[in-house]
C-alpha positions as CSV (number, residue, x, y, z in Angstrom):
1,X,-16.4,-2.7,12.1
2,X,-15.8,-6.6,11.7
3,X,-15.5,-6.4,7.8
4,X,-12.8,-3.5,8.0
5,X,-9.3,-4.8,6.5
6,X,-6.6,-2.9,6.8
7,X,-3.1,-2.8,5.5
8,X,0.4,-1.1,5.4
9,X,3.0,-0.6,3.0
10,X,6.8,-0.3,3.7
11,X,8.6,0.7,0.7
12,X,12.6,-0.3,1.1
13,X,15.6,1.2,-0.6
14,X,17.8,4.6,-0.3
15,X,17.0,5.0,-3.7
16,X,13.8,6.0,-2.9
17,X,14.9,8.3,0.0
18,X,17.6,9.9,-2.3
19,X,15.3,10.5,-5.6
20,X,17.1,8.6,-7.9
21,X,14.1,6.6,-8.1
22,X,10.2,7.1,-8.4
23,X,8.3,4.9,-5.9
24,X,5.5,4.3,-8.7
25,X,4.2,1.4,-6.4
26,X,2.4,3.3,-3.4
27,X,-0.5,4.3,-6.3
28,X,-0.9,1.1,-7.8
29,X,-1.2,-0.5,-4.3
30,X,-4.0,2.2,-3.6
31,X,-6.0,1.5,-6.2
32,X,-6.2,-2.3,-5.6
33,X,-6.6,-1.9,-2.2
34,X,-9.4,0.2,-2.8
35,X,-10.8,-1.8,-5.5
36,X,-11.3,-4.8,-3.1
37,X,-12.4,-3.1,0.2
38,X,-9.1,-2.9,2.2
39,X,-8.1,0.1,4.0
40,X,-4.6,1.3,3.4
41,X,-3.8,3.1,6.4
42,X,-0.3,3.9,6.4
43,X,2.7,4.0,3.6
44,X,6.6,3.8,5.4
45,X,9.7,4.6,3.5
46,X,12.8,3.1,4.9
47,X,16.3,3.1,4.0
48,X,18.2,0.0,3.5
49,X,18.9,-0.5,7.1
50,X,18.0,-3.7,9.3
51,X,17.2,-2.0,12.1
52,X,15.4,0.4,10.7
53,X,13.2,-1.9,8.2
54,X,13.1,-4.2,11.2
55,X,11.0,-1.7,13.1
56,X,8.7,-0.9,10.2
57,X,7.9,-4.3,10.1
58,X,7.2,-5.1,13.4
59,X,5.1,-2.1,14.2
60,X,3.0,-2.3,11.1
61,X,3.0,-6.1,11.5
62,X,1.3,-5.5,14.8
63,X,-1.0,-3.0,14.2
64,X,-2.8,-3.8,10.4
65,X,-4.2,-6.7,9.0
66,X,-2.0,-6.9,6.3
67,X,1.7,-5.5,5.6
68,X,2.8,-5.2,2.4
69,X,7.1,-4.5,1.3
70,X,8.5,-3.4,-1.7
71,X,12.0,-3.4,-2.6
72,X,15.2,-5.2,-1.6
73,X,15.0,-8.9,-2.7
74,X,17.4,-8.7,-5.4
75,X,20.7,-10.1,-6.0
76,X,23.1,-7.0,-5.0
77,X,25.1,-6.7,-1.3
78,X,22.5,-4.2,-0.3
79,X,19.3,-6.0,-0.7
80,X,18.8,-7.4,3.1
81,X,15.4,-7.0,2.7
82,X,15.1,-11.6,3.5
83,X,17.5,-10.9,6.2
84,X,15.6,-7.9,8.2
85,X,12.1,-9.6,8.2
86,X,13.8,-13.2,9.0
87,X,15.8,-10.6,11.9
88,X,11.9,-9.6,12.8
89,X,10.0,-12.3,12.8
90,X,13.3,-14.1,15.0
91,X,13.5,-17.0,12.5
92,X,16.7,-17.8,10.3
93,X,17.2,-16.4,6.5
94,X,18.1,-19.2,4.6
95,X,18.0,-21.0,1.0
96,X,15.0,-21.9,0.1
97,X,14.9,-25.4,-1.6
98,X,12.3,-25.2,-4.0
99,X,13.3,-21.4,-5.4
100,X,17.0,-22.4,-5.4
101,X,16.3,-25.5,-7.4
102,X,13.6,-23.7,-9.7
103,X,16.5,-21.0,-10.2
104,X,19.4,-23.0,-10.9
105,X,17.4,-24.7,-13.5
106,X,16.2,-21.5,-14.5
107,X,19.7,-20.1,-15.2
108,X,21.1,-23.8,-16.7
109,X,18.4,-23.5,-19.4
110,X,20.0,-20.3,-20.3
111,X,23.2,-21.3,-20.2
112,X,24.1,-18.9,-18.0
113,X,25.9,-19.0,-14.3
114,X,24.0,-19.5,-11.2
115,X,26.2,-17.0,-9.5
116,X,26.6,-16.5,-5.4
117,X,24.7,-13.1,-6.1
118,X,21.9,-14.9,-8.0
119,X,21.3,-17.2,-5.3
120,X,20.8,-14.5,-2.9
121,X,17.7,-13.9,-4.1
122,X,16.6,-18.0,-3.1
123,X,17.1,-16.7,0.1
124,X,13.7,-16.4,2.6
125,X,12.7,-16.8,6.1
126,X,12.3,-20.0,7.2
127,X,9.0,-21.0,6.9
128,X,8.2,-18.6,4.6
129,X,5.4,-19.0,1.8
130,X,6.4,-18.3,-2.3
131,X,4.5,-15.1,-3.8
132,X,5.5,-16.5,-7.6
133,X,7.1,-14.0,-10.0
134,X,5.9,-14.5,-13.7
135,X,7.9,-11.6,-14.9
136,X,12.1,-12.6,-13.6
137,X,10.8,-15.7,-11.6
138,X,12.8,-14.8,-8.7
139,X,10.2,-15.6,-6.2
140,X,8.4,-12.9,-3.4
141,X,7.4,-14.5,0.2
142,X,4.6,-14.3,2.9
143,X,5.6,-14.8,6.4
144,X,2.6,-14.2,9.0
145,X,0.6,-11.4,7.8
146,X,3.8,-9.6,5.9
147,X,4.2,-9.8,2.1
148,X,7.3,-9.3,0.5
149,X,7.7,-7.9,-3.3
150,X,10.0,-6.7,-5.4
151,X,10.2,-3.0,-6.0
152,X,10.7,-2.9,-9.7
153,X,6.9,-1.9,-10.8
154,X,6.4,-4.6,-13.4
155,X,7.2,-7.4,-11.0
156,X,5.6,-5.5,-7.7
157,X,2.3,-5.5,-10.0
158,X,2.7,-9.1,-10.8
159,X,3.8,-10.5,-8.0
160,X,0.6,-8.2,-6.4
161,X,-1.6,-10.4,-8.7
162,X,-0.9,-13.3,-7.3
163,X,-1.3,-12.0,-4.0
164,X,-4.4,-10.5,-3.7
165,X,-6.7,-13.5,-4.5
166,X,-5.3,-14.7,-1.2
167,X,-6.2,-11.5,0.4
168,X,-9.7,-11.5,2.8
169,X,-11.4,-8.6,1.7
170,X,-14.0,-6.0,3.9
171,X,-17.2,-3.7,2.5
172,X,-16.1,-1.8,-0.4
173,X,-16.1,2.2,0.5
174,X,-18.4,4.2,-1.7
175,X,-18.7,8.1,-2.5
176,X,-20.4,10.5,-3.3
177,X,-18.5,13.7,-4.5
178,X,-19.7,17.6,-3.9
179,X,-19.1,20.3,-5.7
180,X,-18.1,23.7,-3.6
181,X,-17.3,26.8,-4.8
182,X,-15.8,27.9,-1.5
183,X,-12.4,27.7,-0.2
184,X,-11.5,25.6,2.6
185,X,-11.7,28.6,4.7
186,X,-15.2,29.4,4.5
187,X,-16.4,25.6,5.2
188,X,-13.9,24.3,7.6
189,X,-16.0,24.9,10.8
190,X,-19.0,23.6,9.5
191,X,-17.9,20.7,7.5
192,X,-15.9,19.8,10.8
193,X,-19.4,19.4,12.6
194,X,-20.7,17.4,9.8
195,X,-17.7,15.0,9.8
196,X,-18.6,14.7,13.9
197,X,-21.9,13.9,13.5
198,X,-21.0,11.2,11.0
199,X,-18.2,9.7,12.4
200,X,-18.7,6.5,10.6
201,X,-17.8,8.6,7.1
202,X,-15.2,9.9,5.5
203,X,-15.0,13.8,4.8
204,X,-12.3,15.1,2.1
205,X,-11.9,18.6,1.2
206,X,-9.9,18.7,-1.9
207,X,-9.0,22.5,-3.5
208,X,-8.9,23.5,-7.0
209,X,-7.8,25.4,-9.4
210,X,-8.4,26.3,-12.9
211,X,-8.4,29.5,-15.1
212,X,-7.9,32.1,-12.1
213,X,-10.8,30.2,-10.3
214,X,-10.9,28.4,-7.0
215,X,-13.1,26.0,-5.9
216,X,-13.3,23.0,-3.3
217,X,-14.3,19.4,-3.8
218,X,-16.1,17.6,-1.1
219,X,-16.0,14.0,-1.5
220,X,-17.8,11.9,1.2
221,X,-17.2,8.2,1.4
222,X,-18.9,5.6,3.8
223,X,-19.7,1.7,3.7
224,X,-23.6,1.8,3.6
225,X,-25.8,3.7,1.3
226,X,-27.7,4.6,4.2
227,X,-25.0,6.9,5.9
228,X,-23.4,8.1,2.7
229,X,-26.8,9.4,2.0
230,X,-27.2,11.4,5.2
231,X,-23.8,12.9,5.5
232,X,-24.0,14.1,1.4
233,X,-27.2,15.2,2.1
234,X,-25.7,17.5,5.2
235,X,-22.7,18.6,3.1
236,X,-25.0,19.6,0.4
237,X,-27.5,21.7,2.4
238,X,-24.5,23.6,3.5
239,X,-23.0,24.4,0.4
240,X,-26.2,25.2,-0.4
241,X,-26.6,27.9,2.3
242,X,-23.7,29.6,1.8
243,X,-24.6,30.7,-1.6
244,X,-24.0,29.9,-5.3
245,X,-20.7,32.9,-5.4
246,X,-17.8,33.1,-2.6
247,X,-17.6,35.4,0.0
């Protein structure tokens, strides 16, 4: 259990609580969480409260390897995201000298104003590490074991880029998927005792549907070949049993 990584993700913003915006982030996160062998365990939306996103923070902080945050950095009065981890972490929010200058260079260049509201977004815990931005430049942080991103997808995913060579990364899950042509009636009990037996797996029962037919598809997931092996090998056999036709 050593190698196991795990991580959260906080996604910030009443936006997102309201539905005037799609969180597209929370798959793309998945996947390359997945892709390199860290377990996300948990996905938070908050509201753009301190209080509030200082909680997520600190419980999530405490509890997974990594924490990552979405949303909130930007240059408007209600992006406090800087503020509420700087709040958690008990450190002051504050300019940061090397995004401030990069910025106000940035802006110079094209001719425009380095605005009070544009500088907001220089703003970081002190102490705090860059995550660069190659898509708007404004820069992400790292504080501790907490990563902060932007929520626009674009950015998230680039900013994310950056971020995940830093990332230590655990034993890669692998599956093997079952077809069933029972509901999740029929093999509940006895997929249950299966999952017991192999506790260090991972059963999903997934339903289906398709052209007035139903069907269920078992996907078993495990770090070692060995165990995969054993626990597919169980599920099979009692698909297998039941018959080729539901009940």
């Amino acid at each position: 259990m050593a190698d196991i990584i795990t991580a959260a993700m906080i996604v910030i913003g009443d936006e997102i609580l309201s539905g005037r915006t799609k969180d597209k982030n929370i798959g793309h996160l998945a996947d390359v969480m997945t892709a390199i062998g860290i377990d996300l365990k948990e996905v938070r939306v908050v509201s753009d409260q301190e209080d509030d996103i200082v909680a997520a923070v600190n419980a999530l902080r405490a509890r997974y390897t990594y924490v990552f945050t979405t949303g909130g950095i930007g240059p408007t009065h209600d992006d406090i995201t800087a503020d509420s981890i700087s709040k958690a972490f008990g450190v002051p929010c504050e300019y940061d000298a090397r995004a401030y200058a990069m910025m106000d260079a940035h802006y110079q260049k094209r001719e425009m104003e380095f605005t009070e509201a544009r500088k907001r977004m220089a703003r970081m815990p002190r102490g705090a590490e860059h995550i660069d931005n190659p898509v708007s430049l404004a820069p992400g942080f790292r504080i501790g074991n907490v990563h902060v991103m932007a929520g626009v997808p674009a950015i998230f995913q680039a900013m994310l880029d950056n971020v995940v060579p830093t990332l230590s990364t655990g034993q890669k899950l692998i599956s093997a998927t079952i077809h069933c042509p029972f509901g999740e009636g029929v093999i509940g009990g006895p997929l249950g005792d299966i999952q017991k037996k192999y506790p260090e797996t991972i059963i999903g029962s997934y339903p289906k549907y398709l052209d007035g037919t139903f069907w269920t598809e078992l996907v078993v997931r495990a770090r070692s070949q060995e165990m995969l092996d054993a626990a597919a090998s169980e599920v099979q056999a009692m698909v297998d049993a039941l018959g080729s036709e539901p009940a």
